[in-house]
C-alpha positions as CSV (number, residue, x, y, z in Angstrom):
1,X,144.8,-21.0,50.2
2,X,145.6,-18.1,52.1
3,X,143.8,-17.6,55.7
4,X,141.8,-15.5,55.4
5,X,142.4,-12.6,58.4
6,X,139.4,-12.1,61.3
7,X,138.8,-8.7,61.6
8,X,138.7,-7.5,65.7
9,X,135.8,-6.4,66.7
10,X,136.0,-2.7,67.6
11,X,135.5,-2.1,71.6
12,X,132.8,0.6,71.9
13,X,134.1,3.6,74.2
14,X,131.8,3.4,77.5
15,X,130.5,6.5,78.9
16,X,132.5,6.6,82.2
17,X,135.7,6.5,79.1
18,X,134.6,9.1,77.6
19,X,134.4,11.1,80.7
20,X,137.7,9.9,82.1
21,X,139.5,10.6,78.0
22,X,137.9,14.4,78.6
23,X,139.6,15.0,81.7
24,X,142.9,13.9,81.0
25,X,142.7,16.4,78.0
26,X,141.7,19.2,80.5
27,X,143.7,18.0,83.0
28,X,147.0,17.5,81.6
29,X,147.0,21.2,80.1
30,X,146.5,22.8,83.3
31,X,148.9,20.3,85.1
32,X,152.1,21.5,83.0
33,X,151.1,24.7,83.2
34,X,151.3,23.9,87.4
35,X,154.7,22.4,86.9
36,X,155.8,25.6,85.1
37,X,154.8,28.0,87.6
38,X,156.4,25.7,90.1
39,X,159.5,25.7,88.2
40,X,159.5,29.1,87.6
41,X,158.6,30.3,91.0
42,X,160.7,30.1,94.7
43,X,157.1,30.3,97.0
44,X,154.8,27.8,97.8
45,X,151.6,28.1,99.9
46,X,151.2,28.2,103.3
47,X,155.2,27.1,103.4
48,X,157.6,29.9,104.8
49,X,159.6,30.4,101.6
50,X,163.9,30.8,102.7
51,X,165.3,34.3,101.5
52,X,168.0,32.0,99.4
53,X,165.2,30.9,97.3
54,X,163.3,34.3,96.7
55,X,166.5,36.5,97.0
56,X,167.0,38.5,93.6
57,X,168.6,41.2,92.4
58,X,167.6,44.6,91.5
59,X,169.8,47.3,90.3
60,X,168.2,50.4,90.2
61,X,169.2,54.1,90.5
62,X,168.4,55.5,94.2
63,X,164.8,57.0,94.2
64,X,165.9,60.7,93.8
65,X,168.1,59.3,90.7
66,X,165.9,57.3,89.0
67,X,162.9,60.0,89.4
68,X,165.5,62.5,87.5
69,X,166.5,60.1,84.6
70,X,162.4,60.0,83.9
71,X,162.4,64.1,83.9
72,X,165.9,63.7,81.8
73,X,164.2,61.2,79.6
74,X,161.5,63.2,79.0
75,X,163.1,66.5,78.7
76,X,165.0,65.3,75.9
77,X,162.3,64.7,74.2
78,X,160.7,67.0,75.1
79,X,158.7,68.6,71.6
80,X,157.5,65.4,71.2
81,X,155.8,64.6,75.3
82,X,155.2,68.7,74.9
83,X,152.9,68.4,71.6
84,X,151.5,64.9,73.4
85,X,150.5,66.7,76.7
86,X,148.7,70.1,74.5
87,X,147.0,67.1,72.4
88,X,145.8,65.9,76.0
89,X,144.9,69.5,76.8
90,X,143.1,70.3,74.1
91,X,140.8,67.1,74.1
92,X,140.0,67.6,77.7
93,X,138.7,70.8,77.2
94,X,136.6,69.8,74.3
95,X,135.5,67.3,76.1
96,X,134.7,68.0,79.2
97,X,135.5,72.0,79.0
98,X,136.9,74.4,81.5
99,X,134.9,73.7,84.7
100,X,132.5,75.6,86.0
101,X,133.2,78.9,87.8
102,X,131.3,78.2,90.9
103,X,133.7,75.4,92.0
104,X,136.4,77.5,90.8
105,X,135.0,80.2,93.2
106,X,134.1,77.9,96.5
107,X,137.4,75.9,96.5
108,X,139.8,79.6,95.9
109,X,137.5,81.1,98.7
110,X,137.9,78.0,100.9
111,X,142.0,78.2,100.1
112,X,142.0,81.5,101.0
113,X,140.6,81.4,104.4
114,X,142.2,78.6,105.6
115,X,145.7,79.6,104.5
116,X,146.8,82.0,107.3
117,X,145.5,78.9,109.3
118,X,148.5,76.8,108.7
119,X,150.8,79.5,110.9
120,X,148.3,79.6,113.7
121,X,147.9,75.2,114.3
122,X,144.3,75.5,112.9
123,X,145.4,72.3,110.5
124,X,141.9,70.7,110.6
125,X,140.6,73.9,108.3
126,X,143.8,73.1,106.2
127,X,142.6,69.7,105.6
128,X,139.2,70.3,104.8
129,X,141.0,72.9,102.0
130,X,143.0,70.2,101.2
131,X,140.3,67.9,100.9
132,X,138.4,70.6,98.6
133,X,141.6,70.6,96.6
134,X,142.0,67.2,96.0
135,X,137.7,66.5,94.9
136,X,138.0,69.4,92.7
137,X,141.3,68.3,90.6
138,X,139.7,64.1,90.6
139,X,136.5,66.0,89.2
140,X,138.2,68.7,86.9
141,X,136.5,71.4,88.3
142,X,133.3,69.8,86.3
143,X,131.8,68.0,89.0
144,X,128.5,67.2,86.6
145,X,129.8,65.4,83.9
146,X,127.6,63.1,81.9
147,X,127.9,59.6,80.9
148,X,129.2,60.2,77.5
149,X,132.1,62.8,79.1
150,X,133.4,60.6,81.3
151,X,133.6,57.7,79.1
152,X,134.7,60.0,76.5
153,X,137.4,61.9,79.2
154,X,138.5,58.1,80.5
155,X,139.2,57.2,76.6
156,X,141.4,59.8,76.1
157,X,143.2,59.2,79.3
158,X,143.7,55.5,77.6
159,X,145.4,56.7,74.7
160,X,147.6,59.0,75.9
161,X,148.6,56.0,78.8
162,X,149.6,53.8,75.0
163,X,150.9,56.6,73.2
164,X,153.5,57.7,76.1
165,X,154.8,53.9,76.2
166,X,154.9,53.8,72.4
167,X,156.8,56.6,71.5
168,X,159.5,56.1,74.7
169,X,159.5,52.2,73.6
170,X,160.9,53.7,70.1
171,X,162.7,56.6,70.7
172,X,164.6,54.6,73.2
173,X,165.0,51.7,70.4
174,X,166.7,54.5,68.5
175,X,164.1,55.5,66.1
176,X,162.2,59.2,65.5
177,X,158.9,58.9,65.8
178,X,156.7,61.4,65.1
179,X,153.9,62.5,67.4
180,X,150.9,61.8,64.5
181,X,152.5,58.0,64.5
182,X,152.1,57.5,68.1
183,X,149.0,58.5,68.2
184,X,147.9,56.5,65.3
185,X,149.7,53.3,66.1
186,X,149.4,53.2,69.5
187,X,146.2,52.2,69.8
188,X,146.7,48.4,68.1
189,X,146.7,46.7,71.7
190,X,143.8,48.8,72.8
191,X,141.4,45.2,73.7
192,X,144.3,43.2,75.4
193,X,144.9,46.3,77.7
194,X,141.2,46.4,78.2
195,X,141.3,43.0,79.3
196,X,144.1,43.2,81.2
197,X,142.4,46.5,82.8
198,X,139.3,44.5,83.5
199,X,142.2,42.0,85.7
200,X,143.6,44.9,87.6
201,X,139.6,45.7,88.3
202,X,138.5,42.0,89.6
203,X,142.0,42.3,92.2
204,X,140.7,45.5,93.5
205,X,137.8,43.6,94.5
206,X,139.3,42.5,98.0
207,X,140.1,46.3,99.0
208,X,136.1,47.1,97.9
209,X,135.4,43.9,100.4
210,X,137.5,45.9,103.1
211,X,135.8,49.2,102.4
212,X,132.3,47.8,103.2
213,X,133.4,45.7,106.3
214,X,134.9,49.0,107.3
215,X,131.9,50.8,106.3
216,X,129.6,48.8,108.1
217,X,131.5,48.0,111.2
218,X,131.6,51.7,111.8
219,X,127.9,52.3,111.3
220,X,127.4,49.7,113.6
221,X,129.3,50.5,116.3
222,X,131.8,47.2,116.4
223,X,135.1,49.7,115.9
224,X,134.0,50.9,119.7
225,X,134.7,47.1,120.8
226,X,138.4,45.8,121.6
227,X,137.9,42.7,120.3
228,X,135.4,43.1,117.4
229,X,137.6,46.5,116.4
230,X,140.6,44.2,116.6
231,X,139.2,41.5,113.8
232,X,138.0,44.6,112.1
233,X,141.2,46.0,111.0
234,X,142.6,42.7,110.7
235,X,140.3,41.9,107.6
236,X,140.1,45.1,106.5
237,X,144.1,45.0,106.8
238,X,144.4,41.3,104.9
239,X,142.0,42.3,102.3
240,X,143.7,45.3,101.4
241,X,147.0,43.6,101.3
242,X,146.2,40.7,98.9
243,X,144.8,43.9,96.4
244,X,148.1,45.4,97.0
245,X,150.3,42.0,96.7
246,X,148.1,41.4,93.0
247,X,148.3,45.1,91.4
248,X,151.8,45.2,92.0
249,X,152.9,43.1,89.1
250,X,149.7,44.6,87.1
251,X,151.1,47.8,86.6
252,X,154.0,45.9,84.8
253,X,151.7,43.9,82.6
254,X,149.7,47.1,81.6
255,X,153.1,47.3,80.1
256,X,154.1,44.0,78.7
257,X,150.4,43.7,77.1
258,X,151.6,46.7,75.1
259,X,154.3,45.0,73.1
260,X,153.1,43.6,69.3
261,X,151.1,40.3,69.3
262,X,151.1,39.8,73.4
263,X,148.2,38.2,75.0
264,X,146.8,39.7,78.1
265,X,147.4,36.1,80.2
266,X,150.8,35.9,78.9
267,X,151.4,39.7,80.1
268,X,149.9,39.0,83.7
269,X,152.0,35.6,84.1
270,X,155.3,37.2,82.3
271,X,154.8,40.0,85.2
272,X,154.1,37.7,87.8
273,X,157.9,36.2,87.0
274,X,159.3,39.6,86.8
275,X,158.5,40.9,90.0
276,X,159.2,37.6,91.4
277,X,161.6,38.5,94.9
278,X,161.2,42.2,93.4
279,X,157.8,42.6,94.5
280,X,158.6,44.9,97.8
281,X,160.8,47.3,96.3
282,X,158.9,47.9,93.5
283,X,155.9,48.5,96.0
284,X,158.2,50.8,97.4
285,X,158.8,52.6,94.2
286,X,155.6,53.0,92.9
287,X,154.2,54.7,97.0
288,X,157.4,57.3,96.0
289,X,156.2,58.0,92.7
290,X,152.6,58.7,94.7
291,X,154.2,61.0,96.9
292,X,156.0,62.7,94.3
293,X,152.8,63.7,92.4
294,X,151.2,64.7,95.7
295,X,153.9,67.3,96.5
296,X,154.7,68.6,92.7
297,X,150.6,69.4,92.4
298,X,150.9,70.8,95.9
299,X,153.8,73.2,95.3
300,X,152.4,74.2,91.8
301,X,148.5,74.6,92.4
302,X,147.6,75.6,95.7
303,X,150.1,78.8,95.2
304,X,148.5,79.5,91.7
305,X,145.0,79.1,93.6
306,X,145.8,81.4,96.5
307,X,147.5,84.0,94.4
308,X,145.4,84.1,91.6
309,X,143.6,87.6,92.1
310,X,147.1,88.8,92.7
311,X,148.9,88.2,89.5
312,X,145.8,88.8,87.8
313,X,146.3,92.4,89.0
314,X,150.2,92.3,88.2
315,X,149.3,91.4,84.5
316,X,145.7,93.2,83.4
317,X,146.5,91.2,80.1
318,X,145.4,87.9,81.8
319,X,142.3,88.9,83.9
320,X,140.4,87.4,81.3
321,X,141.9,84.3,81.4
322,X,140.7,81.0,83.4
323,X,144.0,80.6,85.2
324,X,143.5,77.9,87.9
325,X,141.1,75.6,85.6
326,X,144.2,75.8,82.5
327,X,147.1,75.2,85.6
328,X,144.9,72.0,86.2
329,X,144.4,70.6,83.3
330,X,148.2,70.9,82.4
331,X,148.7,69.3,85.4
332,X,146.9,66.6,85.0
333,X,148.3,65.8,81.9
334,X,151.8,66.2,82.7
335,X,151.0,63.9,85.8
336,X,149.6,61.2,83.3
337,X,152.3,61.5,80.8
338,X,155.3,61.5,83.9
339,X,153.3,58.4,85.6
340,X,153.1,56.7,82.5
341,X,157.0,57.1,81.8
342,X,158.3,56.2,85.5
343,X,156.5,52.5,85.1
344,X,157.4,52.1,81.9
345,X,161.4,53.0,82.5
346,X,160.5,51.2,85.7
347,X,159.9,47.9,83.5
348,X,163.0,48.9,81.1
349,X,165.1,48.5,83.7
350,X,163.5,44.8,85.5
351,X,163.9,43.1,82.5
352,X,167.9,44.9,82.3
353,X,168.3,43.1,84.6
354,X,166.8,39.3,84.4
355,X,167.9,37.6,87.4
356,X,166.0,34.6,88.0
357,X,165.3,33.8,91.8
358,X,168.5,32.6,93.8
């Protein structure tokens, strides 16, 4: 007769192997995903990293260059960015209208008092007007908007951010879009930006830390000490460079999470790689694009502000017209539609160019 077989008894799982099974299945996830970043990445902490291992290329056009492709780029195109920026226009003055007079009134007063300063050294009156300036165009010359403008005003600055990279991501691919498609597709990746938004928020968070050590050091009176002002500016100065060193590869994922079926994690570690060794110059690139803003509003609105009355007299046709608030507006949305199209070519041209560290 056949033996019959004995059945094993089955070993119950203890509790302290039950706990050690659930952290090997947490663990080992987050381990490879270490390994990766190792493999991917020359830098390691607190270890001075050799500039064999980080050096990387970059080619780029010089800064005067690559600043002309993006007005080249979009002067090509330019019925479709022109009906995109009257769109923006339009919406901001349903929104949030044309300012009130008032402020209008106070900051061209101000402009005009203060500019003969300039010739005669008086700069500190010159910075206050600049100072005036620069509240007035951050606050559209509506200084008491409610809750549901702004959110309404920061909505529409969203959606023109996502239409400007969709319709340059497919005129560039060789297609003609129309301006009604971008503004109806663009919108698909509207929660993964969010997300990746609500990133770029939490890594400003070191820079707010600085602002109130700043804040209170200076209401106390520890900036008037050598020592105390010394370590100070040296946390105010570390803080604000780890915001810096985080946002910097941001700006590219606000980018990358655009593309069709990208995840916002995936976009922040993708950019992490990308700017990888790169991370200075493009630093460097976006301070120029800064600067370029600052002048281009400079040369265009203060002379429109101080000159106002005068044309106005020159062409009767216009005195009815709200001149400085309209400049403004226009501005500001050729500013967001320019800014938008420098980091996005900025992005075309990284991944051109897809180096890995030396």
């Amino acid at each position: 007769m056949a033996k019959q077989k004995t059945k094993q008894p089955v070993k119950k799982q203890t509790v302290l192997g039950r706990i050690k099974a659930v952290w090997h299945k947490l663990r080992d996830p987050l381990v490879l995903r270490v390994r990766k970043l190792m493999a991917r990445r020359p830098h390691r902490s607190f270890r001075l990293t050799r500039r064999r291992d980080y050096r990387r290329s970059l080619k780029l056009p010089g800064y005067w260059s690559f600043t002309n492709f993006v007005r080249a780029t979009l002067w090509k195109y330019k019925k479709l960015f022109g009906g995109l920026v009257l769109v923006y226009v339009i919406v901001t003055i349903v929104v949030t209208g044309f300012g009130a007079q008032e402020s209008y009134a106070s900051l061209s007063d101000t402009l005009k008092q203060t500019g003969g300063d300039l010739f005669k050294g008086n700069w500190g009156a010159v910075g206050q007007a600049s100072l005036l300036l620069v509240s007035s165009v951050t606050t559209g010359l509506t200084p008491n908007l409610t809750e549901a403008q702004s959110v309404l005003a920061g909505l529409a600055a969203f959606f023109c951010w996502l239409t400007t990279i969709w319709l340059l991501r497919n005129t560039l691919a060789g297609h003609n879009p129309k301006l009604r498609d971008g503004l109806y597709n663009s919108g698909s990746p509207v929660l993964a930006t969010i997300l990746v938004g609500f990133i770029v928020t939490l890594q400003l968070l070191p820079i707010a830390i600085a602002v109130i050590i700043y804040s209170a050091a200076s209401t106390s009176g520890l900036l008037e000490v050598g020592v105390s002002a010394m370590l100070v500016w040296a946390s105010v100065i570390l803080f604000s460079l780890l915001s810096i060193y985080w946002i910097s590869s941001s700006f590219i994922a606000m980018v990358i999470v655009t593309l069709p079926g990208m995840y916002p994690m995936h976009a922040i570690r993708t950019a992490g790689d990308l700017v990888v060794g790169r991370r200075l110059r493009m630093l460097l690139r976006l301070v120029w694009l800064g600067f370029i803003v600052v002048l281009t509003w400079a040369i265009v609105v203060i002379p429109i502000i101080l000159f106002d009355d005068w044309i106005k007299q020159l062409v009767p046709a216009i005195s009815w017209l709200p001149l400085v608030p309209l400049v403004i507006m226009t501005m500001s949305s050729l500013t967001l539609v320019f800014v938008s199209s420098y980091v996005y070519l900025l992005y075309r041209r990284i991944v051109d160019d897809d180096a890995a560290p030396a």
